[in-house]
MARDREN-152364 format. One record per atom (N, C-alpha, C): x, y negated, z negated. Coordinates in steps of 0.1 Angstrom, whole numbers, plus 5000, padded with zeros to 4 digits. Layout:
<atoms>
XYZ ...
</atoms>
This chain:
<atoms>
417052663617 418152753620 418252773635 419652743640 419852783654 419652893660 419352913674 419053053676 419953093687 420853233684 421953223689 422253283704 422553263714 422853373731 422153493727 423253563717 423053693718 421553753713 420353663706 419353673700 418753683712 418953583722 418053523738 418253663744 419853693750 419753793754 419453893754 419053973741 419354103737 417454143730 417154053726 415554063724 415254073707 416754043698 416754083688 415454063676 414554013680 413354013674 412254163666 413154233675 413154413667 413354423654 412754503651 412754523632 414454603634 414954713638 416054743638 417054613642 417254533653 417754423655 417754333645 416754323636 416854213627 417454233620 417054393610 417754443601 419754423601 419854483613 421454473616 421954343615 420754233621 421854113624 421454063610 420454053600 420854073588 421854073576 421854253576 422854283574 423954253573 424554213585 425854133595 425854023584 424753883584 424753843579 425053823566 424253883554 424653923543 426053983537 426154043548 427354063542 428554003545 428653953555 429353853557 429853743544 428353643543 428453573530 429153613521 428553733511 428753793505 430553823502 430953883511 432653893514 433253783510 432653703513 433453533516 433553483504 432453523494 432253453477 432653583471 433153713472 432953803463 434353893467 434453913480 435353963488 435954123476 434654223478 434954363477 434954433484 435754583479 435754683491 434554733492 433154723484 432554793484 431654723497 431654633503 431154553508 431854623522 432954563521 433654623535 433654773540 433154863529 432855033532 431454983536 430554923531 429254923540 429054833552 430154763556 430554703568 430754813577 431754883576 432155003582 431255093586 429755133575 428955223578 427755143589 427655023585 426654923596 426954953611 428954923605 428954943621 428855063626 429055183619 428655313628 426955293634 426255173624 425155253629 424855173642 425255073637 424954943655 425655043663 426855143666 427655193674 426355303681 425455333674 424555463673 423455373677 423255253681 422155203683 422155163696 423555173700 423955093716 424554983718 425254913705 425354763705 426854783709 427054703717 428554693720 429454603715 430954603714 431854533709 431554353714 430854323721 430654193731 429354103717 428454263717 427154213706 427954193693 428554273688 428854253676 429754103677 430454073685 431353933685 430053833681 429053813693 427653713694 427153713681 426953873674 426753843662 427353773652 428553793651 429353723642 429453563644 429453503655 429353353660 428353333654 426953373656 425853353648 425953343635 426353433630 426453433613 426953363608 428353333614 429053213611 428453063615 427253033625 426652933627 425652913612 424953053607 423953023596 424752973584 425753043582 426452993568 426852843567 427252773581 427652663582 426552593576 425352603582 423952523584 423752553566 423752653560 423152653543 424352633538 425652563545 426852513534 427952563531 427652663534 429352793532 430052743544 430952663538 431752663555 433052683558 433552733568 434752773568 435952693567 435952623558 437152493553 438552583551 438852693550 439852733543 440252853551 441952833549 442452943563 442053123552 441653113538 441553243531 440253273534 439053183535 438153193542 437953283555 438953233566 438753243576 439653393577 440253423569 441253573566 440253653564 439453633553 438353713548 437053753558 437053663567 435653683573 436353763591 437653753587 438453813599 438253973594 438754003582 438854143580 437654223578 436654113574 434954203574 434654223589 434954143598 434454163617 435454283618 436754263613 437454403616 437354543615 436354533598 436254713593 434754723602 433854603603 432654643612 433154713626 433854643629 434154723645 434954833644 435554863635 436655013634 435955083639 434655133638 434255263644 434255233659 434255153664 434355103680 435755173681 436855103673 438355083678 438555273673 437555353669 437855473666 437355523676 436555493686 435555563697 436555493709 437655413711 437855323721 439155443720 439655493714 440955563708 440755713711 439855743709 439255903714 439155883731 438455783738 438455743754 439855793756 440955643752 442355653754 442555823755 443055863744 443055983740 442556103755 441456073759 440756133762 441256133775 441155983782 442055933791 443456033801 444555983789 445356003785 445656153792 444956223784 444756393787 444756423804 443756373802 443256343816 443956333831 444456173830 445656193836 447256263835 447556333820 448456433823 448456583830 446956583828 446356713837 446456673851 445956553854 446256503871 447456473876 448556473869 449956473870 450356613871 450356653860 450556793861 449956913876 448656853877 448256913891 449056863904 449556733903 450156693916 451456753919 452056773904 453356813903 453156953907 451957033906 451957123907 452057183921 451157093930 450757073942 451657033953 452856963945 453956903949 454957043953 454757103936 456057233938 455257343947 454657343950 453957463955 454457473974 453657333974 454557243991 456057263992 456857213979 458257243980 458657383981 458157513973 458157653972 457957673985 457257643988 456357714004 457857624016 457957554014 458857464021 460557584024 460757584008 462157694003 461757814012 460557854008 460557984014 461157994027 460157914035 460857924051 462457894051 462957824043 464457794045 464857934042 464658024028 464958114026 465158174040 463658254045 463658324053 464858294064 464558144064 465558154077 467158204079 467058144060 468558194059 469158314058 468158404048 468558514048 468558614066 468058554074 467558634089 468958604091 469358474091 470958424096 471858484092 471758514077 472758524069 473058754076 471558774079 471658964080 472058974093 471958834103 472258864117 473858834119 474158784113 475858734113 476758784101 475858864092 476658984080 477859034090 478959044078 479659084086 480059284083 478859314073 478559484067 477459474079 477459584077 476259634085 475059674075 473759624079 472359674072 471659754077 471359834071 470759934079 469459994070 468559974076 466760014072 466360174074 466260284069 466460374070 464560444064 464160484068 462860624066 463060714055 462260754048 462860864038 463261004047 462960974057 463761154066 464961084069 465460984070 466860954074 467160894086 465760844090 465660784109 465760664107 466360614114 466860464113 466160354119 465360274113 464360174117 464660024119 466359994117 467059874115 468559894116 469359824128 470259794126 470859644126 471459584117 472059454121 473159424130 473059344139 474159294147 475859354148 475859364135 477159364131 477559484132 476959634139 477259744137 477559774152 477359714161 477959644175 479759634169 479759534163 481059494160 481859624152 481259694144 482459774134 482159934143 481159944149 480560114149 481060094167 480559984177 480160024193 478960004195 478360054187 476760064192 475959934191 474959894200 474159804203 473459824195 472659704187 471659714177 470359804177 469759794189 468859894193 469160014200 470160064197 470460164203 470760294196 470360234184 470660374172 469160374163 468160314174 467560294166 466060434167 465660494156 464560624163 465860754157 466760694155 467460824154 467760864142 468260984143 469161044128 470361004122 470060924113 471260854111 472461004104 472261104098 472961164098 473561304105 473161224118 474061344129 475461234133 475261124131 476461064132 477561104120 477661174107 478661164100 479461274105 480761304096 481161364099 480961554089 481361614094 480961744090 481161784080 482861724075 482961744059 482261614051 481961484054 481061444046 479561444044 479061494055 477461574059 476661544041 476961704038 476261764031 476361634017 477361574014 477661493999 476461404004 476561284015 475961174016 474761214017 474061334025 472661404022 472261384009 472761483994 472661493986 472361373979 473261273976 473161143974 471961093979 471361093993 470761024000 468961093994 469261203992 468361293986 467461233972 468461223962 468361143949 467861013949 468760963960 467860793957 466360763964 466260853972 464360893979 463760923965 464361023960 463161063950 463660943932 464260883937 464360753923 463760653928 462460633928 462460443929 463460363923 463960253930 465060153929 466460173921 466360343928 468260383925 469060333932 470160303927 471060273937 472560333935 473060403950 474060513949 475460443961 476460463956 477360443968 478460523974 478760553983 479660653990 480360613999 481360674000 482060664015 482460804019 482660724037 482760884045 482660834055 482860934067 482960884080 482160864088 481660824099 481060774102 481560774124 481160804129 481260844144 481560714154 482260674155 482460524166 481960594182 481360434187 480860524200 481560584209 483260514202 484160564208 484360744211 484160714199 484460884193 485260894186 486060804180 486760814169 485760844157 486660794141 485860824131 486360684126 485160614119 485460524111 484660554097 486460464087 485460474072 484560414066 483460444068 482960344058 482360334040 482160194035 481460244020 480060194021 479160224015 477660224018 476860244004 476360114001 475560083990 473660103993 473660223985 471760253991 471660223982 469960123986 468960143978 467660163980 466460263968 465360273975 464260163972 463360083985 462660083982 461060083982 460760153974 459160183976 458060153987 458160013981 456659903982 457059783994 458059844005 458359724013 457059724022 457159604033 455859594039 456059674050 457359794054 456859844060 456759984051 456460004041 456060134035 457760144026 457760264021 458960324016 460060364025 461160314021 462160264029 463760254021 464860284024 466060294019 466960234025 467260094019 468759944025 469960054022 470559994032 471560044032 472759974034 474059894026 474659754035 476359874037 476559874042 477759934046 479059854053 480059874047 481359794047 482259914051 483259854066 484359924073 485159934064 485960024059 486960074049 488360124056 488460164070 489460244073 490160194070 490860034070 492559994069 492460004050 491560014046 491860014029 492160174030 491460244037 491660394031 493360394040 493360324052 495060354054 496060304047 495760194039 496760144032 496760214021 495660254014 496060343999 496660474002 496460564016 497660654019 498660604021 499260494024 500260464029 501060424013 499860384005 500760353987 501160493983 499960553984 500360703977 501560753987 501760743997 502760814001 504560703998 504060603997 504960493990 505360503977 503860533971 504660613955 505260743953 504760813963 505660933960 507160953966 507560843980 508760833979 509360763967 508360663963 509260543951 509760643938 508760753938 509460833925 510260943927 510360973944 511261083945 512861013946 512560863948 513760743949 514560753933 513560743928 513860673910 514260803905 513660943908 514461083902 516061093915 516261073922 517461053925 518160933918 517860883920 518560743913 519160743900 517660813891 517460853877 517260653873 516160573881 516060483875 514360523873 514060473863 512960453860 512360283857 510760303862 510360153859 509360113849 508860043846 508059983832 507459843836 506359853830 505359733824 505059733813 505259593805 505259583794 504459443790 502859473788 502259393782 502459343773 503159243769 503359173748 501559133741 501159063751 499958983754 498959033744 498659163754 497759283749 497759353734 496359363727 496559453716 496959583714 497859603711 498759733710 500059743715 500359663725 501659593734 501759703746 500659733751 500559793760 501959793772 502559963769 503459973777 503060093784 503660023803 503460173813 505260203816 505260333821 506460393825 505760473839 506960483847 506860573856 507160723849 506860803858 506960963859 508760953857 509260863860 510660923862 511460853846 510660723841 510760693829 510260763819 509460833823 509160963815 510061033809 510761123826 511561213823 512961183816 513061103818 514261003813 514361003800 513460963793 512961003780 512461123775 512561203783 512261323775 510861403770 509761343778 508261313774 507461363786 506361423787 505661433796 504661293800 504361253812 503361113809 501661173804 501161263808 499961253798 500061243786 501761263780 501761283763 501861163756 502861033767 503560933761 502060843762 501860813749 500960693744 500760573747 501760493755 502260363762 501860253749 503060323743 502860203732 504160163730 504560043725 505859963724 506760053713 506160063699 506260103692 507160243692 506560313700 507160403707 508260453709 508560303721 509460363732 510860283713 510260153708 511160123697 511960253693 510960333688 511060423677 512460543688 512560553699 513060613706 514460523711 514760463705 516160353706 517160433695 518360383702 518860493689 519360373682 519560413665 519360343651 521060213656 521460283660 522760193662 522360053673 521260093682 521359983692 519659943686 518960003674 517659943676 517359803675 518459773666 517959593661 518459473671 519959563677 520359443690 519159453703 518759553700 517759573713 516259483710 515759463699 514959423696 515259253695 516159223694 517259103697 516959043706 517659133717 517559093728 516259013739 514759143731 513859103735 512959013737 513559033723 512658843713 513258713724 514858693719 515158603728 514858593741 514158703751 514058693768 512458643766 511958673751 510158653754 510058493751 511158453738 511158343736 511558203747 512858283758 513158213764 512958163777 511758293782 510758323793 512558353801 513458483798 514058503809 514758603813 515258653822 515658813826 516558843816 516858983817 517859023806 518559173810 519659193810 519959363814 521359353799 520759483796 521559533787 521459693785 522859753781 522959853777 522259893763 521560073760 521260103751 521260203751 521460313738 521360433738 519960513729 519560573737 518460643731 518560803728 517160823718 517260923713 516160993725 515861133733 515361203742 514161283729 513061353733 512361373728 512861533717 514261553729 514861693723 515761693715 516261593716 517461523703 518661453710 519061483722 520061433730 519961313732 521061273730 521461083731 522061063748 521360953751 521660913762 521660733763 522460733779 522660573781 521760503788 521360433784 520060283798 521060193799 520560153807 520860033817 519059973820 519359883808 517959813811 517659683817 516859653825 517159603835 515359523830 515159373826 513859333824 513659153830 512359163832 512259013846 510958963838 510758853830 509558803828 508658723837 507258743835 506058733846 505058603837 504958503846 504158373838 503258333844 502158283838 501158223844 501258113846 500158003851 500257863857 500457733843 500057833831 500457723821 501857763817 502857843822 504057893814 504258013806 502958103805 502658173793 503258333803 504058403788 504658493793 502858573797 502758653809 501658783807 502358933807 503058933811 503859073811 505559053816 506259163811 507259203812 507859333819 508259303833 508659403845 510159413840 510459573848 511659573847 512159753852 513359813853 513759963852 514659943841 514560103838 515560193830 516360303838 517660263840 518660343848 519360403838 519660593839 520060683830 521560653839 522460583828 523660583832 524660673823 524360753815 525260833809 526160923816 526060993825 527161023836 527960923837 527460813844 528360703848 529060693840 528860623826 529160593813 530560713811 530060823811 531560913814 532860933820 532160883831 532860903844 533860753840 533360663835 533660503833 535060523823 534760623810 535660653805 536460753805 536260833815 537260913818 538160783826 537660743836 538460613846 539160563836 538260513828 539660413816 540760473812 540360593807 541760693802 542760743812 541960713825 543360773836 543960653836 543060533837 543660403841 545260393834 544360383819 545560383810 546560473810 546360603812 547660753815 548560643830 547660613843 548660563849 548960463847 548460343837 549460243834 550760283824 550160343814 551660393804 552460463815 552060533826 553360603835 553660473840 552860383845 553660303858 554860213847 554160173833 554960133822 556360233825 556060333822 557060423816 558460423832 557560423843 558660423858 559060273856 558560173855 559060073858 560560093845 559760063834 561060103825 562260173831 561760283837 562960353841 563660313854 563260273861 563460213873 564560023867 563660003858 564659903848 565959943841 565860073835 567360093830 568160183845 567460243855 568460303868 569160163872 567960003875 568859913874 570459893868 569959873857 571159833848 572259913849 571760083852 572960163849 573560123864 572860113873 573560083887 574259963889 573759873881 574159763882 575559763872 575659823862 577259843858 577959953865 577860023869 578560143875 578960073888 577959973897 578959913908 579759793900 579359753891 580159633888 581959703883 581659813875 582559813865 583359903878 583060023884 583760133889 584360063909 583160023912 583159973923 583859833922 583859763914 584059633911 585959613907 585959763900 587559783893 588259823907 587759913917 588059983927 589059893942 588059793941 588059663951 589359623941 588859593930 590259483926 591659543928 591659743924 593059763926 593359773940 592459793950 592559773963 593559683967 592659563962 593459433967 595259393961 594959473949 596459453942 597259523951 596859633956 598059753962 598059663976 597259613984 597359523996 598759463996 598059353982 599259273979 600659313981 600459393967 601859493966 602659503978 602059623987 602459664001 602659564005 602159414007 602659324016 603659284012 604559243997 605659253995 606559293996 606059483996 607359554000 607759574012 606459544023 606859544038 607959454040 608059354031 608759204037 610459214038 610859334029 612059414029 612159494039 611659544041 611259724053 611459664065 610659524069 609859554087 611159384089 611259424096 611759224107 610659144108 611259044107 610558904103 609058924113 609358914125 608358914134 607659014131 607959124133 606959284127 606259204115 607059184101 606759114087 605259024092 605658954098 604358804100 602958864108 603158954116 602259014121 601759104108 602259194099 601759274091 600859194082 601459094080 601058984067 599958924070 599858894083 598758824089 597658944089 597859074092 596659144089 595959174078 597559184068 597059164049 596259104047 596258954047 595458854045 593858864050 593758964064 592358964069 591359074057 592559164056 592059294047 591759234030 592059144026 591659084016 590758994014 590858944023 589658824027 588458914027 588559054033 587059104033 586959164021 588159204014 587559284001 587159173991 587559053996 587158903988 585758953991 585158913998 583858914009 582959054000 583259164001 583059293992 582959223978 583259213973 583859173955 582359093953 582158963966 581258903958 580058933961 579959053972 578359093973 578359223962 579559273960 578659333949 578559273938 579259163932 578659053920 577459033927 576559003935 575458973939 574459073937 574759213941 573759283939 573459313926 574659353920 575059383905 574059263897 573659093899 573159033892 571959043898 571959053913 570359083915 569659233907 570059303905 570159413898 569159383884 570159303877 570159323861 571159183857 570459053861 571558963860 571758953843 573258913843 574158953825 573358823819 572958693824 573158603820 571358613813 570558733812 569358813809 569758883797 570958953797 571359023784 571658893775 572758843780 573858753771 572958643768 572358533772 571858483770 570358443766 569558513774 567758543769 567358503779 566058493777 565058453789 565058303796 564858223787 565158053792 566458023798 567558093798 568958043805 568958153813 567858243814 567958363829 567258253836 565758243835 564858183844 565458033851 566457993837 567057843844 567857873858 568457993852 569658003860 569058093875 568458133872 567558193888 566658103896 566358003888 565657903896 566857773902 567557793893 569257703901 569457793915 569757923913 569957983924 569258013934 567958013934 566958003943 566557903949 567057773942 566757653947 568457573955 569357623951 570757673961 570557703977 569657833967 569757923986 568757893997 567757783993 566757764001 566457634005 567057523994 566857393996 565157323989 564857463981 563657403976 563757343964 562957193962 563957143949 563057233935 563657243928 563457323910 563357183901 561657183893 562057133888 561857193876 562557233860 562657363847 562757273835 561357273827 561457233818 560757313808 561557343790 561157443783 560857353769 560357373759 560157303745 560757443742 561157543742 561857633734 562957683734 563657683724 565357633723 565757753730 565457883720 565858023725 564458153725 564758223730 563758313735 563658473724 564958463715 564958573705 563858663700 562658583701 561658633693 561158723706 561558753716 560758863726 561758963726 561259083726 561559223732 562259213742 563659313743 563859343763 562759363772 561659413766 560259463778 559759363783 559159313771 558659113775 559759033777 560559033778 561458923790 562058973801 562259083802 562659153817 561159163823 560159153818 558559163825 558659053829 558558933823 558658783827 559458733834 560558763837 561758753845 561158813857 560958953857 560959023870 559458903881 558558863870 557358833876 557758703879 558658633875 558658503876 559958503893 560658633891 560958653906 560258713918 559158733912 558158753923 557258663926 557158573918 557058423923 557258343931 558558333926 559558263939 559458333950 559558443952 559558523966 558158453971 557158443966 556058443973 555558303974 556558193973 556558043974 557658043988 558558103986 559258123996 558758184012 558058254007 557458334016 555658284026 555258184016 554058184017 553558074014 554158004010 554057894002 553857724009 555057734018 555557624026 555757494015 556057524004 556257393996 558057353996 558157243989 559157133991 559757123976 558457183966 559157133949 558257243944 559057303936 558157373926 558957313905 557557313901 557857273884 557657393876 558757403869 558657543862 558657473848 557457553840 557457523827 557457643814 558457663805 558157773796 557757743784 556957753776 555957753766 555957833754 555657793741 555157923732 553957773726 552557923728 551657863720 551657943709 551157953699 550557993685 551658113685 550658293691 551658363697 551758443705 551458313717 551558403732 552858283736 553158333747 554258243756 553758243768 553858123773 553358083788 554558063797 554358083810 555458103821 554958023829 554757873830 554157793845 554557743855 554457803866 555157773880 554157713886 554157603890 553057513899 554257493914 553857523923 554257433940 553157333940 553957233953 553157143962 552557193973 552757363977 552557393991 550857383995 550757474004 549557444012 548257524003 548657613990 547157713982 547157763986 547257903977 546658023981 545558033978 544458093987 543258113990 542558253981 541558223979 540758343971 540758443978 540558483994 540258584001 542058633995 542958543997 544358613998 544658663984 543658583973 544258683956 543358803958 542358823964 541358943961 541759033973 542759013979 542859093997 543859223986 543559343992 544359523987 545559463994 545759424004 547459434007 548359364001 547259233992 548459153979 549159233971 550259343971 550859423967 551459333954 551859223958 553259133946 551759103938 550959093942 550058973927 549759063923 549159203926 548359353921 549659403912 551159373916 552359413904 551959343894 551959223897 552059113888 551059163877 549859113878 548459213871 549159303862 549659403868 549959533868 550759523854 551959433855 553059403847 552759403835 551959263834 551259183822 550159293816 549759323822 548459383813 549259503810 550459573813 551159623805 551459603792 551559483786 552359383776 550859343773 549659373774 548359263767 548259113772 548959103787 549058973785 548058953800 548458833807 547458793816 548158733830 547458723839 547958643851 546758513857 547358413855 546258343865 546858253871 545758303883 546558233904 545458113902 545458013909 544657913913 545357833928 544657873933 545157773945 544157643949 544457533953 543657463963 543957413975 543457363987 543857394001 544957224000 546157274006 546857204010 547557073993 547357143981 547957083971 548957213966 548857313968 549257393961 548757513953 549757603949 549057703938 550057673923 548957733915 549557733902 549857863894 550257913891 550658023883 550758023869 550158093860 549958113847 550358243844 551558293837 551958383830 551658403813 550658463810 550758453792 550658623786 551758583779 552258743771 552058713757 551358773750 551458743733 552758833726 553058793716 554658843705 554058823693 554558943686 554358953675 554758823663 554258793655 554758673651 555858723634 556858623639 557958653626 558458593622 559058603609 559058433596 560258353609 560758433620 561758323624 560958273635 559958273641 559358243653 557858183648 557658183638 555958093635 556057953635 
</atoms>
């Protein structure tokens, strides 16, 4: 039998050496022909004990070469890869206890270096902390030397051991120059004793913290406001001590007297006015509504009483306008947009009154309604006053109706009384002229005769001349061919004669045969306006053609006078000294009917006359 390295090396000739490498041996074999676990559990326990003996993973390999050298030599040999499986897994459970002690190291290792990590990391943040710190410090020094409040380090008696830079800039005083002193002989006399008291409390609270404002002494000698956040504390390094950071306030305290005194004009505005204003959260749970003091009184309510709820002010709509009002709202919320409308409400004492509500929606950056602004103006005077106006309006339209009328039959009567009396007067005139000049022609000698005759002839010629101005005024009057005929052969016939006397050409076209179905009122209205037309084309116009058109729609009748001239201008329909277009107006809305002017510059104006008529089986 061979004798193996690890025998030379190791001195295995020891009764424990032999035993093991034995063992090794035996069992080995053994495995190879029989291959149980019970073999491989006492593989396992061998190797604990060679592990206990000193033998290392290097000896146990030497061993195994060896063992595998003796089996070869007595004939067992490793011909077969199940063989060689078998004698792998017996070297395997022998060494486990190795690969269990090599695993506890790792393990052990392992630890080891996470604790050495952990320390560096530790060692690392510590350097980094310490690093921060000084940044801190530096920053905070920066940050208290260029504050732009003032800081102030205070003693528990009130003597001041710190000022920051910045009290130079809001107070006058140089940083060290307030420093040793009482910080409260600088306040002022009526805030003394509060900021003491305060200042009092937070000395005896560790880490209270109190804030005040009050005034404070400029080196000027003025007073400045300031607000001032104390705090105490204790355990600083220079002992017990009270921060103090204080922020200049005067332009805030001037601007909130300058609101209050803003609001109290705004509501002495709104009780003159009688408007009141509102905020109207929808957003909010409950629909949070605010009112002014003057929408208060408006409603009838004290404001500590009124609840600012939507519901509310609903319930205070009166029943006739509550649903259109609620209408209205929906659609301004839906449609995100202003809205003014009238409504009448009920007052807390029972009196019904008018608004004029006046509401503007408020949106955020995605479109979303947040609230709803707006006033409530108490227009019920007005509202009075509106209808009393109506009712005079109308007293002086029925009178101006009722004068024109009459001024329309003084026409007519004047216009027959010169025609018939004045008109008969002239004619016997001229007959007796005549007459006389015949009987002269017996009486006088030829020559006398031709002289008389020749004067006859001048004295007739003018009562000729007479005759036809009073046919002229007499039709200007109350022209017949208005009675006798109607409105369509008046209007023809006055626009022939207007376009006679002036050279402007007429051009008169009608779709309606006869005019029967109007009243004397409505066609002497339409006549008179359609000669106030013409006047004012004549007059103003500068045109060359006018187209006259008369109409019946359904059952109104239209009167359309279009010129070519130069347009009448909007300043000239809305100017008070348009006396003719303010008749005009005047006329029509007499009758329910209408007027519309349109001009444009240098084509002309148009005229629209429409009067409605009652409709009847002969005119539908």
């Amino acid at each position: 039998m061979l004798e193996s390295i690890w025998e030379k090396d190791f001195n295995m000739k020891t009764k424990v050496g032999r035993y093991i490498t034995e063992q090794f041996y035996e069992g080995l074999k053994d495995y190879l022909v029989n291959e149980k676990e019970e073999i491989l559990a006492k593989a396992y326990e061998m190797g604990r004990k060679s592990l206990q003996e000193g033998y290392t993973e290097l000896n146990i390999i030497e061993m195994y070469k060896s063992a595998q050298l003796r089996l070869n030599e007595n004939g067992l040999e490793f011909d077969t890869k199940e063989k060689f499986n078998r004698a792998s897994r017996y070297l395997t459970e022998w060494l486990a206890p190795y690969e269990v002690r090599l695993r506890s190291y790792r393990d052990m290792i392992k630890k080891l270096n996470t604790k050495n990590d952990q320390l560096e990391k530790e060692i690392e943040n510590r350097k980094q902390a310490e690093k921060e710190l000084q940044r801190s410090r530096a920053y905070f020094q920066t940050l208290i030397e260029n504050a732009q409040d003032i800081i102030t380090i205070l003693d528990h008696k009130g003597i001041i051991r710190y000022e920051s830079p910045s009290v130079e800039r809001i107070l006058g005083y140089e940083p060290k120059e307030l420093n040793g002193r009482d910080a409260f002989q600088y306040l002022h006399e009526d805030d003394r004793e509060k900021v003491l008291k305060l200042f009092a409390e937070v000395v005896a609270n560790p880490n209270l913290v109190h804030t005040a404002e009050y005034r404070f002494r400029h080196k000027s000698g003025k007073w400045v406001y300031l607000e001032s956040i104390a705090k105490n504390i204790p355990d600083s390094m220079d002992g017990p001590v009270v921060v103090v950071n204080s922020r200049d306030i005067t332009d805030r305290i001037s601007n909130i007297r300058k609101l209050e005194e803003n609001k109290v004009q705004l509501a002495e505005a709104q009780r003159i006015a009688k408007v009141g204003s509102w905020e109207w959260n929808p957003g909010i749970k409950g629909n949070e509504l605010e009112w002014s003091e003057e929408m208060c009184r408006i409603y009838g309510v004290k404001p500590e009483n009124f609840d600012h709820s939507y519901d509310t002010f609903i319930e205070r709509v009166h029943p006739d306008d509550r649903e259109r009002t609620q209408r209205i709202i929906k659609r301004c919320l839906e449609n995100k947009e202003s809205c003014s409308f009238e409504h009448k409400i009920i007052r807390t004492d029972g009196e019904v009154r008018t608004l004029l509500c006046m509401g503007h929606m408020i949106t955020d950056e995605n479109d979303k309604v947040v609230k709803m602004i707006g006033t409530g103006q108490d227009v019920t005077e007005q509202k009075e006053k509106e209808k009393k106006l109506k009712e005079y309006s109308e007293q002086l339209r029925k009178l101006s109706a009722r004068i024109e009328r009459a001024r329309e039959e003084e026409r007519i009567r004047i216009s027959r009384e010169v025609h018939d009396e004045l008109g008969q007067m002239l004619t016997v005139l001229k007959m007796d002229i005549s007459m006389l000049n015949s009987e002269m022609r017996e009486m006088l000698p030829d020559d006398t005769h031709t002289f008389f005759h020749n004067e006859a002839q001048k004295v007739l010629e003018r009562i000729n001349v007479i005759i036809k101005s009073v046919q002229r005024i007499t039709t200007e009057l109350r022209p017949e061919v208005l009675d006798d005929l109607g409105l369509k052969d008046a209007i023809e016939w006055q626009a022939q004669e207007f376009s006679n006397r002036t050279g402007i050409d007429i051009h008169f076209s009608s779709g309606i045969s006869d005019t029967d179905f109007l009243d004397d009122e409505q066609s002497t209205t339409l006549f008179r306006i359609f000669q106030e037309t013409l006047t004012n084309v004549l007059r103003h116009a500068k045109a060359t053609t006018v187209d006259i058109n008369l109409r019946k729609e359904n059952n109104h009748i239209q009167l359309i006078i279009v010129d070519d001239g130069i347009g009448i201008t909007q300043k000239e329909k809305e100017a008070s000294t348009s006396l003719g277009l303010i008749g005009m107006r005047e006329r029509t809305q007499l009758l329910g009917g209408s007027v519309s002017i349109e001009g444009e510059k240098e084509k002309g104006t148009k005229v629209v006359l429409t009067i409605p008529f009652e409709k009847t089986e002969k005119n539908k």
